[in-house]
C-alpha positions as CSV (number, residue, x, y, z in Angstrom):
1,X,-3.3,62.0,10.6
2,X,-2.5,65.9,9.9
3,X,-3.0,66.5,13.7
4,X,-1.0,63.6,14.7
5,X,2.1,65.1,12.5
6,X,1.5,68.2,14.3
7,X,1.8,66.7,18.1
8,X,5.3,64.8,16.6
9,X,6.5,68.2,15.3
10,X,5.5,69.8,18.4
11,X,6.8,66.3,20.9
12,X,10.2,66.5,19.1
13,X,10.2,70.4,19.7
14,X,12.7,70.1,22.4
15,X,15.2,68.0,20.1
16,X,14.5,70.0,17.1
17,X,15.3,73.1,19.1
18,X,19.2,71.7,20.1
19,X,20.0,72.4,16.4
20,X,17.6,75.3,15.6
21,X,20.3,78.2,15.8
22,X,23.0,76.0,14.0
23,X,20.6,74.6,10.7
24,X,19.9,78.7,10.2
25,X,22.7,79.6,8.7
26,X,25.7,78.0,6.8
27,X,27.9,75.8,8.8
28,X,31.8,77.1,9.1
29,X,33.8,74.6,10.8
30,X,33.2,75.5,14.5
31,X,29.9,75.8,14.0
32,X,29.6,71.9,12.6
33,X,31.5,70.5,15.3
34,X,28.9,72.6,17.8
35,X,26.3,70.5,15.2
36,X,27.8,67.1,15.5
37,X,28.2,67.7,19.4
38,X,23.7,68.1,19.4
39,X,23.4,65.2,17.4
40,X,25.5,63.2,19.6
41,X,23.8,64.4,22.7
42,X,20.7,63.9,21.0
43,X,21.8,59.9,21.0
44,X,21.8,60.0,17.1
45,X,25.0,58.2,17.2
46,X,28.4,59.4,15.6
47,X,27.5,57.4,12.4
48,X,24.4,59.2,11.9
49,X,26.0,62.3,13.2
50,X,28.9,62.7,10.9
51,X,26.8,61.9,8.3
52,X,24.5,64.5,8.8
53,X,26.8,67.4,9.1
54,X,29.0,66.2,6.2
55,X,25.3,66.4,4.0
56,X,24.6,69.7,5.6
57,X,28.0,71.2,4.3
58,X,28.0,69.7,0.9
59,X,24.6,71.0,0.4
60,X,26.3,74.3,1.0
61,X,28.8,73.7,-1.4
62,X,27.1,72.3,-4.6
63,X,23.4,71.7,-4.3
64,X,21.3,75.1,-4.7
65,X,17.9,73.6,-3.8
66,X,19.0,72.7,-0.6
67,X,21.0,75.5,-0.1
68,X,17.8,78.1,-0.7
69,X,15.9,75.9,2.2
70,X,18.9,75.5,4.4
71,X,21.0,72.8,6.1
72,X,18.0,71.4,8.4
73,X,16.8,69.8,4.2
74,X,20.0,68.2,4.6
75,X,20.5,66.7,7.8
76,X,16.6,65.4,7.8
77,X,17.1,63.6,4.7
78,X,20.7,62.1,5.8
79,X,18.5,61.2,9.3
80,X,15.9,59.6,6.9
81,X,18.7,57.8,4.8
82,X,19.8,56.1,8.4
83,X,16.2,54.8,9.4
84,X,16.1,53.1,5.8
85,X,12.4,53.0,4.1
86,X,9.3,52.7,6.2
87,X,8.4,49.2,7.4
88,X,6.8,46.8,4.8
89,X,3.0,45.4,5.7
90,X,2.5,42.9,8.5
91,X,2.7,39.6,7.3
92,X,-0.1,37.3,6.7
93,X,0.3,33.7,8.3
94,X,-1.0,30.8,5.7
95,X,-2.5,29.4,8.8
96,X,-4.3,31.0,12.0
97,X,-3.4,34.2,13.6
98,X,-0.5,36.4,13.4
99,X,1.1,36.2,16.6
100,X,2.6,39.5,17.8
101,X,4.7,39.2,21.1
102,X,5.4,42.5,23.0
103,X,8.3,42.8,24.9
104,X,10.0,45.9,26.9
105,X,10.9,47.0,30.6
106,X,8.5,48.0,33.3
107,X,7.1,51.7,32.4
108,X,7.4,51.3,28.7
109,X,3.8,51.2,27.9
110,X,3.4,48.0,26.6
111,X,0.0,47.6,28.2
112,X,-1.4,50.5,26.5
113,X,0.3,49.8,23.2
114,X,-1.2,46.6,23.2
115,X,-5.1,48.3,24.1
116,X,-4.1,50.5,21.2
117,X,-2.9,48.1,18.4
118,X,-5.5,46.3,18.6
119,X,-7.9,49.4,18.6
120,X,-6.3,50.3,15.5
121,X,-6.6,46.8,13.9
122,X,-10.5,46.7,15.2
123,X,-10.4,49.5,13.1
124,X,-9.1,47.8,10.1
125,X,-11.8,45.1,9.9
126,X,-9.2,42.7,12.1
127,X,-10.1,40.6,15.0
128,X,-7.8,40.5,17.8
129,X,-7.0,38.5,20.6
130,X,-4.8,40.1,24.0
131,X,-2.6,37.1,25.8
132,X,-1.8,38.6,29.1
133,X,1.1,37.0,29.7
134,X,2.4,39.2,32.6
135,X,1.8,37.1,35.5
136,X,4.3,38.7,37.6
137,X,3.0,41.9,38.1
138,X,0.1,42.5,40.3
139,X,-3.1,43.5,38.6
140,X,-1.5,43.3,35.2
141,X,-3.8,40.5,33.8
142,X,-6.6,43.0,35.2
143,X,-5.4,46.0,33.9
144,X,-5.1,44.2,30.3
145,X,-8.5,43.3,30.4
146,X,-9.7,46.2,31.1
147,X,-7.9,48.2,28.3
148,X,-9.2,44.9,25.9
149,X,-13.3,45.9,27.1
150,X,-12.8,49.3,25.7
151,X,-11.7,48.3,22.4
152,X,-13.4,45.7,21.9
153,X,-11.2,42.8,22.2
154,X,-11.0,39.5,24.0
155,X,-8.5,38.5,26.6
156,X,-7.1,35.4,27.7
157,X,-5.1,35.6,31.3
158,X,-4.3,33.2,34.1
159,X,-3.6,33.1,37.6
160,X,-1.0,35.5,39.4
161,X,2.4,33.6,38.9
162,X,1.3,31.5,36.2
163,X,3.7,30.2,34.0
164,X,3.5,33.3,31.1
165,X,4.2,30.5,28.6
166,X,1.3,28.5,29.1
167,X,-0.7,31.4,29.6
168,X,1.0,32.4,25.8
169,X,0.0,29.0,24.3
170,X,-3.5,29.1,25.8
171,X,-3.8,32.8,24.2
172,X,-2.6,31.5,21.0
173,X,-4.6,28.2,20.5
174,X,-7.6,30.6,22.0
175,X,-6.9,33.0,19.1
176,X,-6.4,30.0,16.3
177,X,-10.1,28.3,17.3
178,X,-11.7,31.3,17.6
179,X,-10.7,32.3,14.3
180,X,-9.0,35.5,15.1
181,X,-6.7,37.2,13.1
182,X,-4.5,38.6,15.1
183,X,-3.3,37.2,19.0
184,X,-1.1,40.0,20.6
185,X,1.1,38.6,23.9
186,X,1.6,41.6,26.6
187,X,4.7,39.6,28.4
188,X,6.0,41.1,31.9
189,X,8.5,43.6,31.7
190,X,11.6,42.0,32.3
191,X,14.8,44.0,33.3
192,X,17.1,44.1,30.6
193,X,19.9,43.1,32.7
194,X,18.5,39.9,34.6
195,X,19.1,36.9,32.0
196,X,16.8,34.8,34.1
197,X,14.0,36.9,33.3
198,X,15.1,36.7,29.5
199,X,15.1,33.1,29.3
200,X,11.4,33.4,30.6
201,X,10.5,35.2,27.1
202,X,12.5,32.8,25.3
203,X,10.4,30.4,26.5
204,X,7.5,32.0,26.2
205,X,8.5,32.3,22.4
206,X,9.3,28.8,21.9
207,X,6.0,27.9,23.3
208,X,3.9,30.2,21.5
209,X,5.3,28.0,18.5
210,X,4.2,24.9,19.7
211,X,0.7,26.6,19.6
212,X,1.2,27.6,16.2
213,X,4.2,27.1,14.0
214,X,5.8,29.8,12.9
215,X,4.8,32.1,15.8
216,X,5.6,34.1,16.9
217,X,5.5,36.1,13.5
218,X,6.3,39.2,15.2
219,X,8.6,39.9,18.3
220,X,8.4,44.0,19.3
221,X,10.1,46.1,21.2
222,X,8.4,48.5,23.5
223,X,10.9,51.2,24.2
224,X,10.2,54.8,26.2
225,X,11.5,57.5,24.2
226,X,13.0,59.6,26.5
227,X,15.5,57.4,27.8
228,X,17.6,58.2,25.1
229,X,20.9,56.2,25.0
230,X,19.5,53.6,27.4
231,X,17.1,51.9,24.9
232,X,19.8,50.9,22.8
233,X,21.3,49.0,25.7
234,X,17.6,47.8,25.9
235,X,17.3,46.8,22.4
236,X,20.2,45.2,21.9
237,X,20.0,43.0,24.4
238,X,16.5,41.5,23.7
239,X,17.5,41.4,20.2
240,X,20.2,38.7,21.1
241,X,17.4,37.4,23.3
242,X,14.7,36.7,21.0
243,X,15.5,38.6,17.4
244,X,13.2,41.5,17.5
245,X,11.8,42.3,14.4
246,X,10.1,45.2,14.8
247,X,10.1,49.0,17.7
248,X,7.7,50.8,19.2
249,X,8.9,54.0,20.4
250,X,6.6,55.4,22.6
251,X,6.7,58.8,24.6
252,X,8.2,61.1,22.3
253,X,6.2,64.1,23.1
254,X,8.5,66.1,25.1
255,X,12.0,64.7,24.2
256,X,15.1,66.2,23.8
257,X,16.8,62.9,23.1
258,X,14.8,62.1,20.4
259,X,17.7,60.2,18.4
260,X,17.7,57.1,19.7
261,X,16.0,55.3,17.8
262,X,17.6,56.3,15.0
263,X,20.7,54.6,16.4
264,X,19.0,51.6,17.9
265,X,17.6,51.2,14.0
266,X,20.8,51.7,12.5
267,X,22.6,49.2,14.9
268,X,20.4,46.2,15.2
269,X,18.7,46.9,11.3
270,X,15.4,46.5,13.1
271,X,12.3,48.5,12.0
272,X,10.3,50.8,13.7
273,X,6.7,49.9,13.3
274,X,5.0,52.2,15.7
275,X,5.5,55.3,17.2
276,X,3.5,57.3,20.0
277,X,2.9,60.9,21.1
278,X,0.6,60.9,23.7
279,X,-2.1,58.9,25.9
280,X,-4.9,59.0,23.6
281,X,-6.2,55.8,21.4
282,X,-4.7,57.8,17.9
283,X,-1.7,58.3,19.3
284,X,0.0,55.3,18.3
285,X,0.8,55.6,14.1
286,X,2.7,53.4,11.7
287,X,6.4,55.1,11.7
288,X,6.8,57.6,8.9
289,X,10.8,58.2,8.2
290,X,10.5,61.1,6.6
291,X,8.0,63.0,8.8
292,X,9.9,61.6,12.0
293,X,13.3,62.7,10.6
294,X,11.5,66.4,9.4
295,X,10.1,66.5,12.9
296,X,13.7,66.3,14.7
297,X,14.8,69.2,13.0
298,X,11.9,71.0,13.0
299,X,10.7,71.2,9.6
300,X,7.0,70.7,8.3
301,X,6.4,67.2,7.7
């Protein structure tokens, strides 16, 4: 875990370093609108901003712990104060698996979130179960599978252009005779935009129900890091489409726009579950708040 803090200090080094010469020394009043500016540009969102610089200058003003360590104490805890506490425990279904549906644009590393979840929960003494439910995309179902052999876990898949739904039901009533405890749906990745294509993981969803009441338990977002302002266009739309419950913000190593997901979190009061820093199999964590909102500023977790 301590070297995974150190590759999120060092992938949020770019964002961190936007405010570096501005959290070193007391803000006057130019000098906080050049801090709000970062923040902004950072996609932390004017909320979150404004917040942050106001916390920066009161700590100035009237609180002498934070003012011995500086403004960045301030604005990482007002950052933290916008994510809200870390996300609570995955639930555990009374009956069969926990369905977890995975949703996100082309590119977004769903795939290899899914390889790695369920690595992780091997890990944890669970059983898991991959539904590839991307029929769409050539050698997906492929691709999934192999990921699955290398950790360890099953697949179920169908032919290229398959209806992803029945493919999802298949996966799930696979996962509930087998005795699994978790089934984990890779769906296509949908453009954001085309509302035909979201309908066809409403579906999906609905289906995945008849399988298994309830399901699915989970619905997360896969979002690329990076993109900045552009995955809270993402998230917001397959929120309305299906009501995420959970994000996982992958490819954060190397960002300077390493806000938005504090924005899409603030806006849509949907957790982050998962975030990622790299390729390798431990490079997927639970989200931290505090270490994450340390990390953007550039402080020691």
């Amino acid at each position: 875990m301590a070297g995974f803090l150190e590759r999120l200090r060092a992938g949020l080094g770019r964002t961190a370093e936007a405010f570096s010469n501005l959290l070193a020394r007391p803000l006057d009043t130019g000098a906080a609108e050049a801090l709000r500016e970062r923040l902004i540009a950072a996609d932390f969102g004017p909320a979150t901003a404004q917040e942050a610089v106001a916390a920066a200058q009161e700590a100035w003003k009237s609180d002498s712990a934070l003012r011995g360590a500086g403004p960045a104490e301030a604005v990482a805890a007002a950052i933290e104060r916008a994510l809200g506490p870390a996300s609570a425990d995955l639930p555990r279904p009374a009956e069969g698996p926990l369905v977890v549906m995975l949703l996100g644009v082309n590119g977004a590393g769903k795939t290899t979130t899914a390889a790695k979840l369920a690595a992780r929960w091997a890990r944890e003494g669970r059983s898991c179960l991959l539904g590839a439910c991307d029929t769409f995309r050539a050698a997906a179902g492929d691709q999934l599978a192999a990921w699955a052999a290398r950790v360890g876990a099953e697949t179920v898949g169908g032919a290229p252009g398959a209806d992803p739904a029945a493919v999802a039901y298949d996966a799930v009533s696979a996962a509930r005779a087998r005795g699994r405890d978790v089934a984990l749906l890779d769906t296509a990745g949908r453009l954001h935009t085309k509302s035909h294509l979201l309908e066809e993981l409403r579906k999906v969803a609905r289906v995945a129900g008849k399988a298994l009441p309830g399901a699915p338990h989970e619905r997360w977002l896969v979002l690329d890091g990076s993109l900045g302002s552009n995955s809270i266009e993402q998230a917001r739309v397959f929120h309305e489409a299906v009501g995420l419950t959970g994000l996982v913000v992958t490819k954060l190593d190397g960002t300077a726009r390493g806000g938005a997901l504090v924005a899409a979190t603030r806006e849509l009061r949907v957790p982050v579950r998962f975030i990622g820093v790299g390729e390798g199999p431990d490079d997927l964590q639970p989200f931290d708040p505090r270490a994450y909102a340390r990390a953007t500023v550039g402080l020691d977790p």
